[in-house]
C-alpha positions as CSV (number, residue, x, y, z in Angstrom):
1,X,0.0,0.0,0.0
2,X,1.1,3.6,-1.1
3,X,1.4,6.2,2.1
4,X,-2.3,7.5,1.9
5,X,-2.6,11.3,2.1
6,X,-4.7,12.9,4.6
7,X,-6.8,16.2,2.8
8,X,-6.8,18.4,5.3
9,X,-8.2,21.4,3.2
10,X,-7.4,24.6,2.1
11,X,-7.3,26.0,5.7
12,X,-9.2,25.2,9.3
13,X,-13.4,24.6,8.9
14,X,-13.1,25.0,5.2
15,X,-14.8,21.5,5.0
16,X,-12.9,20.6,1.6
17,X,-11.0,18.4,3.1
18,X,-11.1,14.7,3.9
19,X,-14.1,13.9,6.5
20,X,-13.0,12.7,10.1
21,X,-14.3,9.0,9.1
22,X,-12.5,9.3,5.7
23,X,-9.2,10.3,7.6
24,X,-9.7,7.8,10.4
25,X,-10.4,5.0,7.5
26,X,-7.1,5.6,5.6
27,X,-4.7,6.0,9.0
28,X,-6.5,2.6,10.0
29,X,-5.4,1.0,7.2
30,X,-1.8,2.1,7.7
31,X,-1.4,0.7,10.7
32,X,-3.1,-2.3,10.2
33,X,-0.1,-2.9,7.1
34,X,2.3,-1.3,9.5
35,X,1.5,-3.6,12.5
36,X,1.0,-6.7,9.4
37,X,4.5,-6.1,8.0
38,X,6.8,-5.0,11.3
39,X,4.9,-7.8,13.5
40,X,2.0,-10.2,13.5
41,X,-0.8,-8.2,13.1
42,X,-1.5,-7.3,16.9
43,X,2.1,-6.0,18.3
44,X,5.2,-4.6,16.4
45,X,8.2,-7.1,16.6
46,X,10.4,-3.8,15.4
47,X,10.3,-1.2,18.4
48,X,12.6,1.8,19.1
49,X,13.2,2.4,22.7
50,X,13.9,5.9,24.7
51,X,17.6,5.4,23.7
52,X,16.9,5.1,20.2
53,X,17.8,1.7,20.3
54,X,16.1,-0.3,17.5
55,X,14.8,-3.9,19.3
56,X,13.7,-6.9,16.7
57,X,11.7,-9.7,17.7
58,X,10.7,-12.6,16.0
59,X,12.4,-13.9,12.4
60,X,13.5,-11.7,10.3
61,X,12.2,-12.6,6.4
62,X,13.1,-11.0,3.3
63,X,12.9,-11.9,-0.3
64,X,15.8,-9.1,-1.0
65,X,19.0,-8.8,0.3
66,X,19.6,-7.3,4.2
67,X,22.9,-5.1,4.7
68,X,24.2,-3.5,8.1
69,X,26.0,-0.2,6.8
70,X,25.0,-0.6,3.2
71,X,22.2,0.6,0.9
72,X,22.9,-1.9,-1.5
73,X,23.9,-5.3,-0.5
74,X,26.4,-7.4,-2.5
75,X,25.1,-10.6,-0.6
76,X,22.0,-12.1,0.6
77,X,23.3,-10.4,4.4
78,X,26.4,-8.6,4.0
79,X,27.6,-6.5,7.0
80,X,30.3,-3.4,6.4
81,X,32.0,-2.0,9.1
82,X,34.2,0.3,7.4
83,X,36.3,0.8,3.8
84,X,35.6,0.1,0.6
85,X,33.1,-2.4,-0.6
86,X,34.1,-4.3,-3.8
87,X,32.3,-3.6,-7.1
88,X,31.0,-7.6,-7.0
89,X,31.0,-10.6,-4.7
90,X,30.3,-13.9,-6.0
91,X,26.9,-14.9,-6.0
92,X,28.3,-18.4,-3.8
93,X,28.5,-16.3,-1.2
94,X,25.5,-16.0,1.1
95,X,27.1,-13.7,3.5
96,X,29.5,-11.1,3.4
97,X,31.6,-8.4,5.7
98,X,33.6,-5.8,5.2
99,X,36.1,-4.1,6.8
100,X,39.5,-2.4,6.3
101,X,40.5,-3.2,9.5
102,X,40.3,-6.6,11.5
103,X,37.4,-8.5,10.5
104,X,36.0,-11.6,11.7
105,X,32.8,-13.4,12.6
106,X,32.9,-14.8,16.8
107,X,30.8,-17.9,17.6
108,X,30.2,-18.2,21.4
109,X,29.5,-20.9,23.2
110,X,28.6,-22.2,26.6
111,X,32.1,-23.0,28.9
112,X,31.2,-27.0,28.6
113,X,30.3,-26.3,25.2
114,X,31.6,-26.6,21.5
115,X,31.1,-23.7,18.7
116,X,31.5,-24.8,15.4
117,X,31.1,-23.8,11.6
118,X,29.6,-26.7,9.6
119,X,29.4,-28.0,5.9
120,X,27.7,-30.3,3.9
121,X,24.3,-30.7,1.5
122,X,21.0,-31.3,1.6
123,X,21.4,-34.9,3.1
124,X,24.2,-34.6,5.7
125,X,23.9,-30.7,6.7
126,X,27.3,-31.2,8.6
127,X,29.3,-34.0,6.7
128,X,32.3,-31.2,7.1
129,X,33.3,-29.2,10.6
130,X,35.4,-26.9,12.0
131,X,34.5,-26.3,15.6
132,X,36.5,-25.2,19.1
133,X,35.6,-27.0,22.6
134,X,35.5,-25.1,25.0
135,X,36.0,-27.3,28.2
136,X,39.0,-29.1,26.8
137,X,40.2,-26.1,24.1
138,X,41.0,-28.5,21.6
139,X,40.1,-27.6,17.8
140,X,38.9,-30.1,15.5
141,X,38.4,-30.9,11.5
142,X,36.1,-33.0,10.4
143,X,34.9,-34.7,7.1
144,X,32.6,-37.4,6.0
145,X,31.0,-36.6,9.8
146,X,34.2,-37.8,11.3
147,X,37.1,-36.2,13.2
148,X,40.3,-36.3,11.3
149,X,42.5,-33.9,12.8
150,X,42.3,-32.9,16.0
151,X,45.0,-30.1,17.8
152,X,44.8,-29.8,21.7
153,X,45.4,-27.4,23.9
154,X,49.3,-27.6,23.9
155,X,49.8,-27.2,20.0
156,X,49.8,-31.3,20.1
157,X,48.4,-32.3,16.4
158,X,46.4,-35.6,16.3
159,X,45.6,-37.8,13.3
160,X,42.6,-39.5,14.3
161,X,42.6,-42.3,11.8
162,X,46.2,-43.5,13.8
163,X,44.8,-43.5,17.1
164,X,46.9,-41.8,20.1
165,X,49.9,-40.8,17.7
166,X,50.4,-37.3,18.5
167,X,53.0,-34.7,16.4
168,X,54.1,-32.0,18.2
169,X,57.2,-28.6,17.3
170,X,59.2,-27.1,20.4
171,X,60.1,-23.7,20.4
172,X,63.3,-24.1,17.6
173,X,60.3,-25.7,15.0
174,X,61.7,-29.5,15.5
175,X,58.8,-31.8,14.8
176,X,58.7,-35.1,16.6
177,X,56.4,-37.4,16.5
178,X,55.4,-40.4,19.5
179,X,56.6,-44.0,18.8
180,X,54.4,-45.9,16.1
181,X,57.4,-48.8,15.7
182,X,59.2,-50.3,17.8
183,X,63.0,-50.2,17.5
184,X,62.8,-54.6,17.1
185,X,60.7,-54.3,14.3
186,X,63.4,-52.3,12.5
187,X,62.2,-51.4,9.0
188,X,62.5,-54.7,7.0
189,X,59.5,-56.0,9.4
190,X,57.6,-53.3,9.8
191,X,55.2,-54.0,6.5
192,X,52.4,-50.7,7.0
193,X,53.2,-48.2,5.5
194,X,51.4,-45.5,7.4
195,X,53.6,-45.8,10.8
196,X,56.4,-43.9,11.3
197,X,59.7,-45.9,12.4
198,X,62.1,-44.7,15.2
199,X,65.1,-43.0,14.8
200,X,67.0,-46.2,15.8
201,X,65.4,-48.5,13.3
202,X,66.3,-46.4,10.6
203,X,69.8,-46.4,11.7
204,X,69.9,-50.5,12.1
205,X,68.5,-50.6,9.1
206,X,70.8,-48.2,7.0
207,X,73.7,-50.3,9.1
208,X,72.6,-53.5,8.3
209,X,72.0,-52.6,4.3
210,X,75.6,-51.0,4.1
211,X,77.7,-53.9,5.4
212,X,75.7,-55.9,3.3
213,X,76.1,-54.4,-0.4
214,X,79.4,-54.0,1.0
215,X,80.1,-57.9,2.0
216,X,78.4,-58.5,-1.3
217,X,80.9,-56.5,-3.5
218,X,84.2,-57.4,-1.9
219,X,82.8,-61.0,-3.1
220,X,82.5,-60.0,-6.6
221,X,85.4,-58.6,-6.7
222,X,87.6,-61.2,-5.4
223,X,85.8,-63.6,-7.7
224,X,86.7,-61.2,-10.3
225,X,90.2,-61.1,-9.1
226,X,90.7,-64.6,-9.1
227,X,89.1,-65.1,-13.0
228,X,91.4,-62.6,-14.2
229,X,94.4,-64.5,-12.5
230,X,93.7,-68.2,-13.8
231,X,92.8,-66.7,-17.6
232,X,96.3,-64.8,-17.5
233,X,98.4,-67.6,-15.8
234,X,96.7,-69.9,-18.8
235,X,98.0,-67.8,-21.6
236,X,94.2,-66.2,-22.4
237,X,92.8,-63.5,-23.2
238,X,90.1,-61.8,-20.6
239,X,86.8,-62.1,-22.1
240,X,83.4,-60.3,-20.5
241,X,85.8,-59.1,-17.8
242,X,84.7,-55.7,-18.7
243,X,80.8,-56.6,-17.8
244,X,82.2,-58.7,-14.8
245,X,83.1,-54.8,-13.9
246,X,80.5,-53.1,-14.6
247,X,78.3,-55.3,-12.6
248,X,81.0,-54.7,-10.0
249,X,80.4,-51.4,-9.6
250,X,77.2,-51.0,-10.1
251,X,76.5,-53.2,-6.7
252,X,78.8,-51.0,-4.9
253,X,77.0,-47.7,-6.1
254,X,73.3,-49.2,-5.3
């Protein structure tokens, strides 16, 4: 409904105005829309106290957009604090803000209580997290509706899918990580791949592999040796001997 004008004549008892019950008819029907679109018909869920403080009750519906600090909103809600607003924002974004200085959005939540941000579709609204518990103040990731990563109070990182292993920097940026293998197991034995051997298997095992290739080779090349010494005492001439040496040396490069 337009704002409906109230005649009130040329001047006072001119009586070419609007009658009293055609005036009282037209401000009845603005406040019954008034009262219809700011509440539910019989109180106002929009009010304005002494302090010109303006209170909202109720849900809020639009079929626009609603900005705080803007005229023309960019998003469906998109809040500006300050600075400049960008020509566009993508139409994937529901909600915006604004602000050339610190920005953020705050979730609060009870003291025994977790806040979170959540992601997903229409049949799993929160197959994806990202939320903060409060009692413990550990932060967690989730996906496919479980916890993958979890980092606790201390800075510890946990990968849930490897049980209590924990990863964890000291104040120079070293990373180490809890046992997942035991030393006995070395490397050879240890057959999954996702655990994570200890310092001292690797170095058995690097030990171990060394004298090895390096038993392996002096063989060869005492076998070798000893060919070339029985063709030359016969007389002959030293055949292959130079892929005898190349095989040589490649087992004491690998």
């Amino acid at each position: 409904m337009a704002l409906q004008n109230l005649d009130t004549g040329t001047s006072a008892n001119s009586n070419d105005g609007d009658t009293l019950r055609a005036a009282f008819v037209k401000v009845k029907a603005m406040f019954t829309e008034m009262y219809g679109s700011l509440g539910n018909g019989n109180a106002l869920s929009l009010t304005v106290d002494d302090n010109s403080n303006v209170n909202f009750t109720g849900a809020l519906t639009t079929s626009d957009s609603f900005g705080v600090g803007i005229t023309t909103p960019e998003a469906l809600v998109h809040v500006v604090k300050d600075g400049t607003v960008p020509a566009s924002i993508s139409e994937n974004y529901q909600i915006a803000t604004n602000s050339n200085t610190n920005g953020g959005i705050n979730v609060v939540s009870g003291a025994n209580s977790s806040g979170s941000l959540s992601f997903g579709d229409s049949d799993n609204y929160e197959a994806g997290s990202i939320s903060y518990a409060n009692d413990n103040h550990t932060m967690s990731l989730s996906t496919n509706s479980s916890t993958v990563v979890s980092i606790n109070s201390s800075g510890a990182i946990q990968f849930n899918e490897y049980g209590a292993g924990l990863l964890k920097t000291d104040a120079s940026g070293n990373v180490t990580a809890t046992k997942f293998v035991d030393e006995a197991d070395g490397i050879i034995n240890n057959d999954n791949d996702t655990t994570v051997p200890t310092s001292a298997a690797i170095v058995d095992y690097v030990a171990t592999e060394v004298k090895d290739k390096r038993q392996d080779s002096y063989k060869v090349i005492g076998l070798a040796m000893d060919y070339m010494s029985r063709v030359h005492n016969d007389g002959g001439v030293v055949e292959g001997m130079e892929q005898v040496m190349k095989n040589t040396e490649k087992l004491i490069l690998a």
